[in-house]
N, C-alpha and C positions, 0 to 999 in steps of 0.2 A: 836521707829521705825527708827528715824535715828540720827545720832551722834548730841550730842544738847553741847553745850558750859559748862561746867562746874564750871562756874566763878560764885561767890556769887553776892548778891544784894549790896552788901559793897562795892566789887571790882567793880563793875559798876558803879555804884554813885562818885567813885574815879575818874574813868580817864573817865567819862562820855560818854562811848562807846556805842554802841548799842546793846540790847543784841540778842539773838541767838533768831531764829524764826521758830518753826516745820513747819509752813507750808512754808517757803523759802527754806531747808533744805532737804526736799524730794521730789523729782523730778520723774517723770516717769523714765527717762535714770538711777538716778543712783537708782533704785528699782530695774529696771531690771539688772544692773551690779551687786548688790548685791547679786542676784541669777543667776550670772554667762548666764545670758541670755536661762536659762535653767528651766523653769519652773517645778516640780512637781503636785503631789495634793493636796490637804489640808483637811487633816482627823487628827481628834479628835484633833484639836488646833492647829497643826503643818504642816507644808511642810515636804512631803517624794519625795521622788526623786528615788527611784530603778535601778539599773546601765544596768538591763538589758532588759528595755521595747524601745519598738518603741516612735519616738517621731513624729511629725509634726510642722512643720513652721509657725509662725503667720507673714503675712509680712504687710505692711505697704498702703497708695493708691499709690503709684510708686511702686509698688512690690517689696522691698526691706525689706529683710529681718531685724525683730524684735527680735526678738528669735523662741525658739524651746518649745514644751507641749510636756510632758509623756504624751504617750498613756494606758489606764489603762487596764490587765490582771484581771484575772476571781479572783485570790486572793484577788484584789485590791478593787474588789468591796464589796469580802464579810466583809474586814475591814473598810468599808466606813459604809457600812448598822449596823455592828457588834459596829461601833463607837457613829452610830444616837442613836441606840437602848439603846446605855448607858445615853448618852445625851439629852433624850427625857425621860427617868425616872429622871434625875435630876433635867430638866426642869419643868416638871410637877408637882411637887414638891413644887417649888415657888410660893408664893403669886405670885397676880394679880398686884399691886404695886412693887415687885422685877424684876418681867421682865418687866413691864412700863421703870423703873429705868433704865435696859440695855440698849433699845432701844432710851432713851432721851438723856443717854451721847454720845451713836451712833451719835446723831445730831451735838454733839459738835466735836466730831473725824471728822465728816465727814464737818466740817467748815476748820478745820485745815487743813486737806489732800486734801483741794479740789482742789488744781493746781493739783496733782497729778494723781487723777481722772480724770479729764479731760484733760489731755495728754493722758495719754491711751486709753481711747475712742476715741477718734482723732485718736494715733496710728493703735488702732485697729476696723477702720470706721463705731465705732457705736456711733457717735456725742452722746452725752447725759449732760446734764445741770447737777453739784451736787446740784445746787437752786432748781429743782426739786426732788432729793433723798432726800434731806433733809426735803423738805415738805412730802414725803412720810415717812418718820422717825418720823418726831412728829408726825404724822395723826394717824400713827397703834401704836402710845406707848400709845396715850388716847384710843384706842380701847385695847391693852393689860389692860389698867387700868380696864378698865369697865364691859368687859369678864362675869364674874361671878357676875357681877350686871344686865346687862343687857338677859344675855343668862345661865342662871344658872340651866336649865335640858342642856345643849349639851354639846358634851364631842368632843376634839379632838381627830383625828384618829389614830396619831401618828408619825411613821415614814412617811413623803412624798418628793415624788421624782417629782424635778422642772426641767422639760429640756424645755430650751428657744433658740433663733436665729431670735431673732427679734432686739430688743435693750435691753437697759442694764434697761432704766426704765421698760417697760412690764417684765423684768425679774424678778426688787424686786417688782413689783406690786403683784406678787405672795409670794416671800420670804416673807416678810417683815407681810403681813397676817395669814402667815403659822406659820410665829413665835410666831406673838400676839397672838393667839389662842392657845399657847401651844405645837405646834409641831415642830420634830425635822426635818432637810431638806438638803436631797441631792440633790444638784446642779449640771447638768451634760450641762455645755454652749455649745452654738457655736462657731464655729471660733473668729467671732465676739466680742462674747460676754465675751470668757474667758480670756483674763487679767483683764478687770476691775471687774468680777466675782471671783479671786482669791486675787486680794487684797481687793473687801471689805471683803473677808473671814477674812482677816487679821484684820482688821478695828474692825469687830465684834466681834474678841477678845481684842482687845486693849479695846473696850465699855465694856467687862465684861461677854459674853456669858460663857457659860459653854464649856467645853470642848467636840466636839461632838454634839453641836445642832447644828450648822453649818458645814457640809462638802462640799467639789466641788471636783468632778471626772471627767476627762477630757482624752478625746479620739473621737471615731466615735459615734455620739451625738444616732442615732437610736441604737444600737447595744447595747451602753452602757444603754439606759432607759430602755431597755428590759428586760436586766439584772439582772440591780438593782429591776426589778417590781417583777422579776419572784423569788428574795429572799423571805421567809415568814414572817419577820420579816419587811418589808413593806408596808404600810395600805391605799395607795392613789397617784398616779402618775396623774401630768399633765403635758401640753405641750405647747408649743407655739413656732411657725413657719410657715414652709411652708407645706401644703396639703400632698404633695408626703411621708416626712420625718415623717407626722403623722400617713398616712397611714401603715406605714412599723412599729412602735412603738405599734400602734395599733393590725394590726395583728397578730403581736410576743408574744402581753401579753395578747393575747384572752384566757380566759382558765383559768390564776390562779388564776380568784379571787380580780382581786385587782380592785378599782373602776377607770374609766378613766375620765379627760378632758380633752380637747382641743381646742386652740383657735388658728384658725387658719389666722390670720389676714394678715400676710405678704404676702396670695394668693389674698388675697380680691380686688375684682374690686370694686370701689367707683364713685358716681356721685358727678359734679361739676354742680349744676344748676345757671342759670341768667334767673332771670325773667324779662320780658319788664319794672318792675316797679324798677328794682335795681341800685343803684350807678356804672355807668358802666364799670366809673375809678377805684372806689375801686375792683369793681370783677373783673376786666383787672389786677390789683396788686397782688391778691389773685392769680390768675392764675400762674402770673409769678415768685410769691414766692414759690407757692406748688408743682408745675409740674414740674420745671428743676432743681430741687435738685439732688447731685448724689447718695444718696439716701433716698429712699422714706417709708414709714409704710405700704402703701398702693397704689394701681396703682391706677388711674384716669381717667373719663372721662367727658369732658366739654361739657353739654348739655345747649344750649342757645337755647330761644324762638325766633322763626324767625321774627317777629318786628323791632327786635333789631340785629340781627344775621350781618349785614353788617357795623354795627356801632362797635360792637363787635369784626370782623375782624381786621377792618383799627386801632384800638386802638392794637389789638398783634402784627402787622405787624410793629406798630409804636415803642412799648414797646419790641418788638425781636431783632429790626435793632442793631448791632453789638453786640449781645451777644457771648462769649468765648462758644467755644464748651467746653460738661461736661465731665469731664472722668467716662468711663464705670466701675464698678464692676467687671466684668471677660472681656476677650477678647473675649470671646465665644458671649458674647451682641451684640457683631456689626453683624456678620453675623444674628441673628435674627432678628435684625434689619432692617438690608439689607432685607432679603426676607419679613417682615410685608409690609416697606415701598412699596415693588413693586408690592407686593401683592393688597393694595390701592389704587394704581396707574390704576394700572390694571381695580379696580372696579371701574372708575370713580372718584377718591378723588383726591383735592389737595392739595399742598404743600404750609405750611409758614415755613421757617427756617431762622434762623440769619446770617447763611453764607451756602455756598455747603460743605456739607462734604467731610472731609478727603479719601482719597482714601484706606488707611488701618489704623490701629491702635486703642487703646483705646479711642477716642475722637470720641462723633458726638455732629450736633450742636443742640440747640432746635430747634422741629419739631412740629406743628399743622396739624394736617391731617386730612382737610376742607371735606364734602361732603357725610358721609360715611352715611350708613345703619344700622339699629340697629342689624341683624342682620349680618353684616360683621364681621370676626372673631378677628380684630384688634380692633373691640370695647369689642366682648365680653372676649375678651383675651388680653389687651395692651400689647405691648410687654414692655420690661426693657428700663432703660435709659430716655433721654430726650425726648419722642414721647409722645402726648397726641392728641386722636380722639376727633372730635369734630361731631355733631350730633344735630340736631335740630329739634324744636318741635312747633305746632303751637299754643295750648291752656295750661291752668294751669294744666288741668286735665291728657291731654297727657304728660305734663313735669315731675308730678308725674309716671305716668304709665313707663315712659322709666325710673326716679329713682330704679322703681323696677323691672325692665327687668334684672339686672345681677339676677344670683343664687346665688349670695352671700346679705350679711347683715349686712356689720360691718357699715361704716357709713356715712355723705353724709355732702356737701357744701350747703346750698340753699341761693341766691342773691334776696331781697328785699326788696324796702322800707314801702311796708306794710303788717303791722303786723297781721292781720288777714289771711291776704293769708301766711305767713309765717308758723305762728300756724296750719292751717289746712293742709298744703302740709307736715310740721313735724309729725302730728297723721297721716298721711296717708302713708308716706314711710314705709316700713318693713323693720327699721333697727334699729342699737342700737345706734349709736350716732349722733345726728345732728346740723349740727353750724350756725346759723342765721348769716348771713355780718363778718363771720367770719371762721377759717378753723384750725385744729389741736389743739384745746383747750379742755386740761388736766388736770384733777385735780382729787386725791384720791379719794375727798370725792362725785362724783359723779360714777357712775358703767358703766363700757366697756362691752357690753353686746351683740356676735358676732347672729347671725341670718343664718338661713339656712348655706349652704359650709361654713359660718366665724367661724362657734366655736360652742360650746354647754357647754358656763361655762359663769361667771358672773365674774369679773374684776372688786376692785374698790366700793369702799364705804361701806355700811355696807353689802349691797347687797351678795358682794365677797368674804364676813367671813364664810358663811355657807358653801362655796366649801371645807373648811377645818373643819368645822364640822359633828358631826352627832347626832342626839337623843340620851341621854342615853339610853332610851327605846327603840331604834331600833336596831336588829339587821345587821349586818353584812353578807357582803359574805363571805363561805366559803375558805379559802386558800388551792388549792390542786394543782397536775398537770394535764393540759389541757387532755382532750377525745380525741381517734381520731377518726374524726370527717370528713366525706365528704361532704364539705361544698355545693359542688354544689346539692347533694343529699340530705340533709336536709329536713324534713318534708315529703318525699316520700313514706313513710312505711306505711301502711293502720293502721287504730286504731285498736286496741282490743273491741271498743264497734261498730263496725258495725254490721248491722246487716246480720247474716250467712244467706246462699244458702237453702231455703227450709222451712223457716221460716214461720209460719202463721198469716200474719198480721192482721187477726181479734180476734185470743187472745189479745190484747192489747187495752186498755180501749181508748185510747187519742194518738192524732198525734197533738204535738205542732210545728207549724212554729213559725220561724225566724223574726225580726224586719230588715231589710233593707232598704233604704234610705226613711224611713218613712212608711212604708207597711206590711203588715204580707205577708213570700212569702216561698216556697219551697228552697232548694236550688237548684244552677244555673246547677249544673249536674246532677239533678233528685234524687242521693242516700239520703239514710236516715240513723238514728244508731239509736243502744237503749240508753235506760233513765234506772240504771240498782237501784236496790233497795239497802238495804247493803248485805241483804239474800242473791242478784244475778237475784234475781227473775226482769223479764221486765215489768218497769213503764208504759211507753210511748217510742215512737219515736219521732226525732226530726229530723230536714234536718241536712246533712253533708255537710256544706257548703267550699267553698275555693276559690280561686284566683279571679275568677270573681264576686264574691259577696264579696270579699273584695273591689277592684275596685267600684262595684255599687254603696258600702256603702260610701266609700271616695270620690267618685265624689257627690253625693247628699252633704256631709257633708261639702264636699272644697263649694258648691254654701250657704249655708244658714249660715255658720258660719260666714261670716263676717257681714252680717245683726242681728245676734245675739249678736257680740262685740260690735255694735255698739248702741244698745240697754240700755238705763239706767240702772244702777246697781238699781234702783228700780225695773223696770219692770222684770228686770231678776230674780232679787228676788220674787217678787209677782209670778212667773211660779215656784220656788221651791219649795214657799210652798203650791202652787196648786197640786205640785207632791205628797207632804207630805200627803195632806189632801185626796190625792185617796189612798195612801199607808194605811192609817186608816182604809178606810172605806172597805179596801179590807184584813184586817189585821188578821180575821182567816183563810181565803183561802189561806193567805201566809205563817201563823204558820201551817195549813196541810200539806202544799206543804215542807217546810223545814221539817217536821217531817218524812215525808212518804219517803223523801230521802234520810237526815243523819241517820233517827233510834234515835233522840233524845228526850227526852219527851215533849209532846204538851207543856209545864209548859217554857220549856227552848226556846221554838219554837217561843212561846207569848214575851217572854220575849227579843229576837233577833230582833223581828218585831218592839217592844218598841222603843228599842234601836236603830233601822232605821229610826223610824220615827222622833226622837229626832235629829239622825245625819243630816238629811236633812233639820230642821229646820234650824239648825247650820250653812249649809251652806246658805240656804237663807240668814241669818241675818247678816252673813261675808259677801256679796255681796258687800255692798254699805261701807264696813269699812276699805278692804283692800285698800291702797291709796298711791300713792307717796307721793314727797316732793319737798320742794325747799331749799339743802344745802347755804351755803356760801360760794364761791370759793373765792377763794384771790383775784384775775383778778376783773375787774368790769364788772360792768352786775349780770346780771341775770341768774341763771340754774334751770329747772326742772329736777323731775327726777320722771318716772308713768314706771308703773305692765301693762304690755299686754298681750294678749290671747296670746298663744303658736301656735295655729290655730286645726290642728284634730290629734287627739294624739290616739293611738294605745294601749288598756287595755286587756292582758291578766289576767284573775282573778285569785285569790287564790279559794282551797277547802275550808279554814277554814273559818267560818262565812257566808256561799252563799251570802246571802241578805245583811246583815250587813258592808264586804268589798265591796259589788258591790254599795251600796248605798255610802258610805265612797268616793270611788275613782270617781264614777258619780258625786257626789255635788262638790266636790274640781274643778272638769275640768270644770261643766258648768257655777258654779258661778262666775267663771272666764273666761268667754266668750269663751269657748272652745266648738269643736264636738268632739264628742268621738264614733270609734268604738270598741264595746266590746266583747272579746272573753270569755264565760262562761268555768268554772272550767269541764272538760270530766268529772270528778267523779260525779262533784254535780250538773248537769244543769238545774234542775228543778225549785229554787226558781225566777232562771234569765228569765226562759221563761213563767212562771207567771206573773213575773215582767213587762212583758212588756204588760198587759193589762192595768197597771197602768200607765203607760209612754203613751198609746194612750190617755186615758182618761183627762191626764191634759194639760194644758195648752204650753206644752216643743215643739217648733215646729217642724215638722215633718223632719225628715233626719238629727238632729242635735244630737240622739243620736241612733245606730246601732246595736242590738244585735245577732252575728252570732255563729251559734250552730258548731262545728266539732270539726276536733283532733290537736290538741292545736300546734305542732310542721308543722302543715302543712300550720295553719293559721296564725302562728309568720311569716315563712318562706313568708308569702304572705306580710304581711304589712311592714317587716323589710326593703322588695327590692320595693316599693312604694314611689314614690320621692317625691308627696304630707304631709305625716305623718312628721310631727314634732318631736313626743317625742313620745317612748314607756315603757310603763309600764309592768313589766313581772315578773308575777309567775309561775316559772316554776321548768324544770329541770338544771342540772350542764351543758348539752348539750345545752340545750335554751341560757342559759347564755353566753355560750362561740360561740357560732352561731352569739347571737346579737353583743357581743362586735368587732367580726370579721367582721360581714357584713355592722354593723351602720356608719363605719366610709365614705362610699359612696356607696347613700348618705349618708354626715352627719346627725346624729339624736341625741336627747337628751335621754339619755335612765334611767331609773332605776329599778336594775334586783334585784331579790329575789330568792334565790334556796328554793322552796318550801320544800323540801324532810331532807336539814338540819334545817329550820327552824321548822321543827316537832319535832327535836330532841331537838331542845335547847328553844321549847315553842314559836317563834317566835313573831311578831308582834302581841299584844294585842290590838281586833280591838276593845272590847268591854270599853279600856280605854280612859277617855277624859282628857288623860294629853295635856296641850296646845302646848308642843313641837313637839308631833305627828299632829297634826291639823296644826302648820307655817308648817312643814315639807313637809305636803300634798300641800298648798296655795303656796308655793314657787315652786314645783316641775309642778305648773299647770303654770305660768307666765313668761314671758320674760320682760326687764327694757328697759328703752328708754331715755334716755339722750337728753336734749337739752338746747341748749348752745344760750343765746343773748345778745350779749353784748351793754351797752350803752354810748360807747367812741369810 
C-alpha cells in the first residue's frame, strides 16, 4: 500500500540503519494524494473513478476542504450489486475457518494502518479508536469460525446493503457480522463516514477478501440505498442514522421485497440520571465528559433527584468555569440553538454556561439549562451542540419514570452507590443499553439493542448474527415491483365475506363473538360477516371488527402486560400448560371445528389438534430456559446481557394450519412475557374463535391475549398506525407487506412479513415441523436484549 524500502536484511545489519515501517509510511495526507484527492468507488477489489459523474466535498472541522467522492449513477450501482453477487458465491464457498483466516489478518492490517485510520476519522469528524476495530475484527473472526458449529440450519441471505452516518464503529458493527456470516456487502457511507469506509475497503483486500465481497458506493446516502434495495439480486438492507434519512430509505424500498432494519440511534434522546445515593463528583465528570463533545452518538438529558439537585449545580458551575466554547457541526446549529435557548428562557429555565456566547459563528459555549419541564420541548428534543436540559425528580421511582418519558430507547446513564437500586432502576428502564457509574461502554460482545423510535435490529454480540441470517427452512419474500398503492386508503375496501343486504340470519346455526380486552363482545360498529365453508355454504357469523376494537384490545393488553413480564418464568409457564390442558380436553370440538372449515379429513383434523397441543407444551417448557448471560468485556467490571418482552405485538395469522400457527405464534409471544392481539386468517376463522373458549378457561389472564374477527387489510391498517404495538407479525398479501414496510417506519415497529399467496406456491413455512431453527426463529422474533454495563474500578 505504500512505497516500503527495498533494502535486504543483509544491507541493514551493515550500516545498521533502521528499516522502513508500513505503518510510518502511510499517512492519511499521502493516501489522499495518491488518489489525487479524488476519491472513486470501490467495486470488485478496485477504485473506479468515471470522468463523468458528479462529485461532492468532504471537508474537514474548519471547513476546509479534504477532497472530493464520486457521486454514483444508476450503472454504477448495477456493477456494485452485479459485483456482490459474484463475491458472495465465492464467499460462500469457503470453509468457516478460511473466512475466520481473512478477517484475523484484518487484525493485523489494521495494527499496521492504524495512524492512518485515525487521521481520517479526525479528518472526516467521525473520531473512532482502530483499538476498537480491531476488537471488532477478532470478535467476528471467532464468530466466522463457529458459524456452522454453532448455527448449522441458518443460512445467510446474501447480498446486503449497509448504509450508515453514524460513526465508523456502528458502521463495521454491522459489516464485519455480515461478513462472518457469509454475506457479501454494499456499503453506501455518510459524509462522515466515507473515507475511512473506502480505505478499510482497501485494507480488506490487502487481509485477502475475495474480490466483490466488499464493495462501498458513495453518493446521496438515501437515494443510493434505495437503489441498490430495489436491484433483485439483493436480499437485506439495513441502516443506521438519523430518523428523517431512514424514513425516506424506507419508504422508497416499500414494496420490493427486500427485508429492512434500522437503527436509528443518532436521533435518540438519552437520560443522564444521579441518584441522591451517587458519587456526585464522579457524575459531575461524567456530565462534563459526555455532554460537551462536538460530537455526540446520542443527545442527552441530565435528570438529577432533587436532594441533591443544588449540590449538583454548584459542582457544574464549578467544573463549567472557563471552558472553551465547542465548535458546532454545521452553522445552521447556532440559530437552533439560539431560538432552543430562548425558547427556555422563556419557560422559566435557567442558564449555566462557561462564558456568554459568541454573537455569531460556529462556536457556543457549554450550556446547562436549569429548571425545565418534562414536557418542554428542549427536553424532549435537545437541540445539537453543547446544550444539555437539566430536569429533576423527587423519588426513585419518578427518576425511573422520567428515564422513560423520551419515545425513544437506545440507552441510559444511571449514578449510584447502591447496587440494588441500580439493578432495579436498569430492569425497569425500556431501553437497550445501560451504564452503571459509568457512560458509552462498548464492547462487541455485548448487543445494542435500539427500543421504540431507536431502531428495530439488534447490534453486537451473538444476538446481532441473526440480523443477517435466516432459517434454511423459512422462506423468504418475494422480489417484485411495488403495487400502487394508496397508502392513505388502505384497508377501506369492504371484505368479500360480509354479510349481503337481505340475508336471513336465522339460517345460520351459531353467531361467534370476539375475544377483546378479556371479554367475549360484538364488534364496536355492530356489523357482522360470514364463516364461509369450502363449498361456500355460511357457517356461522362472527363480528366484523376494526379500529376501535383494536384500540380496546391494546389499551387492556398495554395495562396487564407488564404485570405478566413481570411474572416468573415458572408461573408463566404453569398458565401455558394450563392452556394446553384445556386444548386437550376440548380437542375434538377443535378437530370438528378445523374440519368443518378447511374440508380436511377428521383423521388430519385430530392430528393438527395433537400437534397444538405438543407446541404449546413446548413453549411452556421454553419459559424458564430462555436466558441471557454475562460475556467478558475487556474493560473491568462487569456486564449482563437478558431477552425482554417486546411489550403487545400485533399477529395477523396465516390460512395454513388455523390452529396449529395460531398456537405456534401465541406460545412464542406469551412465554415471553408478551400481549398479543390476534387477527384470525378471513378464509379460516373458525378454529380461532373456538379457540377462544379455551383461552377463557385457562389460567392466561384476561386482556393479555385479544382475538379480533374482520377483513384482514382493514385490521393491519389499524394496528400498523397504533403507537402502543411493538412488533407486527403478518400473513398476508404483497399489498399488506408493502403498506407495513411504508407505514412501520413512524412509528417505528419491529415487523416480520410473509406474502402468504407466494408462500402457497413455493410450500411455505412448515408449521407442522419441529426443526429447532424455526422455534430460535420464533423466541428471537418475540424478545428485545438489554445490556448492562458495571464497572468495578
Amino acid at each position: 500500500m505504500a512505497d516500503i524500502s527495498t533494502k535486504t536484511v543483509h544491507e541493514i545489519f551493515q550500516t545498521m540503519d533502521y528499516g522502513s515501517s508500513s505503518t510510518n509510511t502511510l499517512t492519511a495526507q499521502s493516501w489522499l494524494e495518491k488518489h489525487s484527492r479524488t476519491l472513486g468507488f470501490f467495486v470488485d477489489g478496485k477504485f473506479s473513478s468515471p470522468a463523468d459523474r458528479q462529485t461532492q466535498d468532504v471537508t474537514d472541522s474548519k471547513a476546509a476542504l479534504v477532497c472530493s467522492t464520486v457521486c454514483a449513477k444508476d450503472e454504477d450501482v448495477g456493477s456494485a450489486v452485479s459485483s456482490a453477487a459474484r463475491g458472495f458465491k465465492t464467499w460462500k464457498e469457503l470453509s468457516c475457518y478460511q473466512r475466520a483466516k481473512v478477517l484475523l489478518k484484518l487484525v493485523s492490517v489494521l495494527q499496521r494502518h492504524s495512524q492512518c485510520l485515525s487521521e481520517l476519522c479526525e479528518l472526516s469528524q467521525s473520531s473512532t479508536s482502530p483499538t476498537v476495530l480491531i476488537r471488532l475484527a477478532q470478535y467476528y473472526a471467532s464468530w466466522a469460525q463457529l458459524r456452522d458449529t454453532l448455527m448449522p440450519e441458518w443460512t445467510p441471505h446474501g447480498v446486503v446493503v449497509v448504509s450508515d452516518d453514524c460513526s465508523v464503529y456502528f458502521l463495521m458493527l454491522k459489516v464485519l457480522p455480515a461478513l462472518s456470516m457469509g454475506n457479501a456487502v454494499i456499503v453506501v457511507p455518510g459524509k462522515t463516514t466515507t473515507l475511512p469506509a473506502l480505505l478499510l475497503a482497501q485494507l480488506f483486500m490487502e487481509a485477502g477478501i475475495p474480490a466483490g465481497v466488499l464493495n462501498v458506493v458513495t453518493g446521496s446516502e438515501a437515494s443510493l440505498a434505495a437503489k441498490l434495495a430495489q436491484n433483485p439480486q439483493v436480499n437485506y438492507l439495513t441502516y443506521c442514522g438519523c430518523k428523517q434519512t431512514g424514513e425516506a430509505v424506507a419508504k422508497a424500498v416499500a414494496g420490493w421485497g427486500v427485508p429492512m432494519s434500522f437503527s436509528l440511534s443518532q436521533s435518540s434522546v438519552c437520560p443522564f440520571i444521579i441518584f441522591d445515593s451517587a458519587d456526585l463528583d464522579s457524575a459531575v465528570d461524567g456530565v462534563i465528559e459526555l455532554a460537551f463533545k462536538k460530537k455526540r452518538d446520542f443527545q442527552w438529558v441530565l435528570c438529577v433527584q432533587e436532594s441533591v439537585l443544588d449540590s449538583v449545580v454548584a459542582r457544574l458551575k464549578l467544573r463549567m468555569a472557563g471552558m472553551k466554547c465547542v465548535s458546532l457541526v454545521t452553522e445552521t446549529d447556532r440559530n437552533l440553538i439560539d431560538v432552543v435557548v430562548q425558547e427556555a428562557q422563556q419557560q422559566g429555565a435557567t442558564l449555566i454556561q462557561s462564558s456568554p456566547p459568541p454573537s455569531t459563528g460556529g462556536l457556543y459555549p457549554p450550556t446547562v439549562l436549569c429548571g425545565l419541564a418534562p414536557s418542554c420541548e428542549s427536553v424532549i428534543s435537545p437541540p445539537p451542540g453543547p446544550v444539555l436540559p437539566l430536569i429533576s425528580f423527587r423519588s426513585s421511582a419518578e427518576g425511573v419514570t422520567l428515564g422513560n418519558h423520551s419515545p425513544h430507547g437506545q440507552a441510559a446513564s444511571i449514578w449510584t452507590e447502591d447496587l440494588t437500586l441500580a439493578l432495579e432502576s436498569a430492569k425497569s428502564l425500556c431501553l437497550g443499553s445501560v451504564w452503571v457509574n459509568c457512560h458509552s461502554v462498548m464492547d462487541p460482545a455485548l448487543p445494542i439493542c435500539g427500543r421504540r423510535e431507536s431502531g428495530n435490529c439488534t447490534d453486537g454480540g451473538r444476538e446481532g448474527l441473526y440480523q443477517f441470517l435466516r432459517p434454511s427452512l423459512s422462506p423468504s419474500l418475494p422480489r417484485s415491483s411495488p403495487s400502487s398503492i394508496n397508502y392513505a386508503a388502505f384497508g377501506s375496501v369492504a371484505s368479500k365475506f360480509m354479510i349481503p343486504e337481505g340475508f336471513d340470519p336465522s339460517s345460520v346455526p351459531r353467531f361467534y363473538p370476539q375475544l377483546v380486552s378479556g371479554q367475549l363482545r360484538k364488534a364496536d360498529s355492530g356489523c357482522s360477516r360470514s364463516v364461509l365453508a369450502p363449498g361456500g355454504a355460511v357457517l356461522a357469523h362472527c363480528p366484523d371488527g376494526g379500529r376501535k376494537d383494536v384500540r380496546n384490545a391494546v389499551e387492556a393488553a398495554a395495562k396487564v402486560q407488564p404485570g405478566w413480564m413481570k411474572k416468573s418464568p415458572a408461573t408463566r409457564s404453569q398458565s401455558i400448560y394450563s392452556l394446553a390442558d384445556n386444548l386437550d380436553k376440548r380437542r375434538r370440538d377443535m378437530a370438528v371445528s378445523i374440519q368443518t372449515q378447511t374440508g380436511i379429513s377428521f383423521e388430519e383434523a385430530e392430528k393438527e389438534v395433537e400437534l397444538s397441543i405438543s407446541r404449546l407444551s413446548d413453549w411452556a417448557a421454553r419459559c424458564d430456559k430462555e436466558q441471557g448471560g454475562t460475556p467478558f468485556p475487556p474493560q473491568s467490571g462487569s456486564a449482563l446481557s437478558t431477552p425482554e418482552a417486546l411489550g403487545v405485538l400485533g399477529v395477523i395469522l396465516p390460512s395454513s394450519k388455523p390452529l396449529l400457527s395460531l398456537v405456534s405464534l401465541l406460545g412464542a409471544a406469551v412465554a415471553m412475557g408478551n400481549a398479543v392481539v390476534m387477527v384470525p386468517s378471513e378464509k379460516y376463522p373458525l378454529p380461532a374463535l373456538e379457540f377462544i373458549q379455551v383461552l377463557q378457561a385457562s389460567d392466561i389472564p384476561a386482556g393479555l391475549v385479544s382475538i379480533i374477527t374482520g377483513g384482514r387489510d382493514q385490521l393491519t391498517q389499524a394496528l400498523a398506525n397504533h403507537s402502543v404495538i411493538q412488533s407486527i407479525w403478518y400473513w398476508g398479501s404483497k399489498e399488506g407487506c408493502q403498506f407495513l414496510q411504508y407505514s412501520c417506519i413512524s412509528p417505528l415497529k419491529r415487523l416480520w412479513l410473509h406474502c402468504e399467496e407466494e408462500e402457497e406456491k413455493e410450500a411455505g413455512r412448515n408449521w407442522s415441523s419441529s426443526n429447532p431453527s424455526l422455534q430460535e426463529e420464533l423466541w428471537r422474533k418475540a424478545v428485545v436484549w438489554k445490556s448492562i454495563w458495571i464497572p468495578t474500578a
